[in-house]
PANULO-300631 format. One line per 5 residues: their letters; for each residue x, y, z of N, C-alpha, C. Coordinates in steps of 0.2 Angstrom, whole numbers. Layout:
<rs>
a) X/Y/Z/X/Y/Z/X/Y/Z | ...
</rs>
This chain:
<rs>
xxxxx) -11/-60/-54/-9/-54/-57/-1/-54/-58 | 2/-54/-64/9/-54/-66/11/-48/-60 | 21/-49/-61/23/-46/-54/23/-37/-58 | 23/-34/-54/25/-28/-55/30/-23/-51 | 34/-18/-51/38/-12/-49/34/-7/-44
xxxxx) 35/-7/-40/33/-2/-37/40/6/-35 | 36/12/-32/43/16/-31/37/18/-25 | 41/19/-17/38/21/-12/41/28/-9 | 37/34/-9/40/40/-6/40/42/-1 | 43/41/4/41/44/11/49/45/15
xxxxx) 49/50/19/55/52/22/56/49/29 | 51/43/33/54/39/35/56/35/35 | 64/32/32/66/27/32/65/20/31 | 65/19/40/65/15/42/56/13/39 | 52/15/39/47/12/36/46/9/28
xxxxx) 48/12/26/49/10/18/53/6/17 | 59/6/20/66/1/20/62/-5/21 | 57/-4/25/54/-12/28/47/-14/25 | 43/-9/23/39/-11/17/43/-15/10 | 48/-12/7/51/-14/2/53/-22/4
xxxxx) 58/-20/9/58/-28/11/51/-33/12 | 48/-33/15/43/-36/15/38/-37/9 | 38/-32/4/34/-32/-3/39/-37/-7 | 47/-38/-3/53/-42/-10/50/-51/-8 | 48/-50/-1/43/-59/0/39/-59/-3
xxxxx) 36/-56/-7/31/-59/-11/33/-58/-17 | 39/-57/-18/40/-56/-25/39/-48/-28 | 36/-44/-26/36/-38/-29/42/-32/-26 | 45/-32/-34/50/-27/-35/48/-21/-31 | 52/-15/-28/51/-11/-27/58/-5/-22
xxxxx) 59/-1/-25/62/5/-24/60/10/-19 | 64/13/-13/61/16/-11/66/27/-12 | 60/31/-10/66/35/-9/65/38/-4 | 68/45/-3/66/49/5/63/55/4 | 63/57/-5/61/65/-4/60/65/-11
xxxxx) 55/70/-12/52/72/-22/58/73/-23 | 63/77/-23/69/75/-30/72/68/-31 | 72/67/-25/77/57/-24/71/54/-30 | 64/55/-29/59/49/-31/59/52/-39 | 58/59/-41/59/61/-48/64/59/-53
xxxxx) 70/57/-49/77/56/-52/77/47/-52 | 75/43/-49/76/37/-48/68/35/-54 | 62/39/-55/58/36/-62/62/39/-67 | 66/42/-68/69/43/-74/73/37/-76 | 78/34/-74/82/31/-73/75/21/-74
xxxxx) 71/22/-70/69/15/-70/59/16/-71 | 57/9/-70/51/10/-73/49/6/-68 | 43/10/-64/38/9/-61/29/7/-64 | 27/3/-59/18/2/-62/16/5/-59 | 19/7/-50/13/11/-46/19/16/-42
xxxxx) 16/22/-40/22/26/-35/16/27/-29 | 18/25/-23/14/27/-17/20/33/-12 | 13/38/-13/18/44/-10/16/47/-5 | 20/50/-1/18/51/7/17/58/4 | 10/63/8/11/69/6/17/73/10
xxxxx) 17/70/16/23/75/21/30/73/19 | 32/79/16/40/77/13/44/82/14 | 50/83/16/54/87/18/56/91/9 | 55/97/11/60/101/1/51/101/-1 | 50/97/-8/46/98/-10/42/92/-6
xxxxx) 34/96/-7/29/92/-5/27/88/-8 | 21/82/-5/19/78/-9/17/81/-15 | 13/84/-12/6/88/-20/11/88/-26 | 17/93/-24/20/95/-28/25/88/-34 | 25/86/-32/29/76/-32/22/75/-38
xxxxx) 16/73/-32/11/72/-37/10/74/-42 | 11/82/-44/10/87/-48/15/81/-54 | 22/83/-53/25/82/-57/23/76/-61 | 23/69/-55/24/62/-58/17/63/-64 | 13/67/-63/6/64/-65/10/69/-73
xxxxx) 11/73/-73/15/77/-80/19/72/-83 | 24/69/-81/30/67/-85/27/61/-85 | 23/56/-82/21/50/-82/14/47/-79 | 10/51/-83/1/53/-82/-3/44/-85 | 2/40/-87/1/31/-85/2/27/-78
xxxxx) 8/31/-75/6/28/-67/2/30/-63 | 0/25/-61/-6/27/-54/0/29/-48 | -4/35/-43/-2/36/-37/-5/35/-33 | -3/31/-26/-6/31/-19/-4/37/-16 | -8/40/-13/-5/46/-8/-6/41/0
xxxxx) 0/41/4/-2/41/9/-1/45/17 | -6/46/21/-5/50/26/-3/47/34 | -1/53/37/0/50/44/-7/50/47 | -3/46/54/-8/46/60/-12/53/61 | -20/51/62/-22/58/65/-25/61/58
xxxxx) -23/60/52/-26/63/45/-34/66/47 | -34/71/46/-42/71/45/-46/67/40 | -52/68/41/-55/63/36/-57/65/31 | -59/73/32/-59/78/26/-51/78/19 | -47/76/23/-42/76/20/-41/68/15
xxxxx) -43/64/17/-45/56/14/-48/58/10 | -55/60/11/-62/61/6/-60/65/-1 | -54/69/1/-55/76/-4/-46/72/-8 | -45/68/-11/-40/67/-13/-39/72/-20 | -31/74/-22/-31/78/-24/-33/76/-33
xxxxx) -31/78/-38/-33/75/-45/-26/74/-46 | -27/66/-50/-20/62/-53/-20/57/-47 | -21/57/-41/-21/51/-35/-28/47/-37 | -23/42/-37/-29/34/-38/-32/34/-30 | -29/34/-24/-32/35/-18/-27/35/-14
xxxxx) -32/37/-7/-28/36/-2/-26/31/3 | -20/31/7/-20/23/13/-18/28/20 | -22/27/24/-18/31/30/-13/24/34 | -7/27/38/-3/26/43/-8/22/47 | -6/19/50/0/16/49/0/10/44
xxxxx) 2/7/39/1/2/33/1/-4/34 | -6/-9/31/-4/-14/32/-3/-16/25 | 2/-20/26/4/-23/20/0/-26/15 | -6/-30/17/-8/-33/14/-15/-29/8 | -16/-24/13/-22/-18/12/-16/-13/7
xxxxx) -7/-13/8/-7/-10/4/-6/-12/-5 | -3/-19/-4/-3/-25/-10/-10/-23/-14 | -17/-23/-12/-21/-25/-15/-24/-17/-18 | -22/-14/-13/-22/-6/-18/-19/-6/-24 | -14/-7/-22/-6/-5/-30/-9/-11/-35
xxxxx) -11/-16/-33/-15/-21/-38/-21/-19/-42 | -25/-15/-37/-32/-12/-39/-30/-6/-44 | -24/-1/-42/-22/4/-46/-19/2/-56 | -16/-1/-53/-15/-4/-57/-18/-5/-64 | -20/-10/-63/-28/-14/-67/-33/-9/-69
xx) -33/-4/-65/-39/0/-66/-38/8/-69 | -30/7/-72/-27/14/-73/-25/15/-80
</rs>
């Protein structure tokens, strides 16, 4: 699969700083932000294939993120992903406009082939 952009939303940091880095070893671009306005303002600005978005976000919520990206840019696929402890019910029932879910804690390689699947299949 040719390379693609990703944009990663989540409010912890240190986890995303280090997804991105680890997603730039394999060559795939990606951007991270900390909160649905940072991530609204950074796809204006640039062009993603996939956005993988944490529903727990400080200001506005995931949902609310989701809402919008799938409005202004209803060609990218969305990941949602949740924390530790997620119910299952909350996996199962994803909400409309998410291509799917990945729980916490991520493995890279499980996340690679998602954003690939999303992709391809969007």
């Amino acid at each position: 699969m040719p390379k693609f952009r990703a944009l990663l939303i989540d409010d912890e940091e240190e986890l995303v700083s280090t997804l991105v880095e680890r997603l730039g070893y394999r060559d795939i671009e990606s951007d991270y932000a900390l909160n649905g306005q940072e991530a609204l303002h950074k796809m204006t600005e640039n062009h993603y294939d996939v956005v993988v978005l944490d529903l727990k976000l400080p200001g506005m919520d995931g949902l609310e993120v989701l809402r919008r990206i799938n409005q202004a840019y209803p060609n990218i696929p969305v990941l949602l992903i949740t924390g530790h402890g997620s119910p299952a019910s909350e996996i199962n029932n994803k909400p409309d406009g998410a291509y799917d879910y990945l729980a916490k804690p991520i493995n890279l390689e499980d996340l690679i082939t998602h954003m690939q699947h999303a992709i391809q299949h969007n």
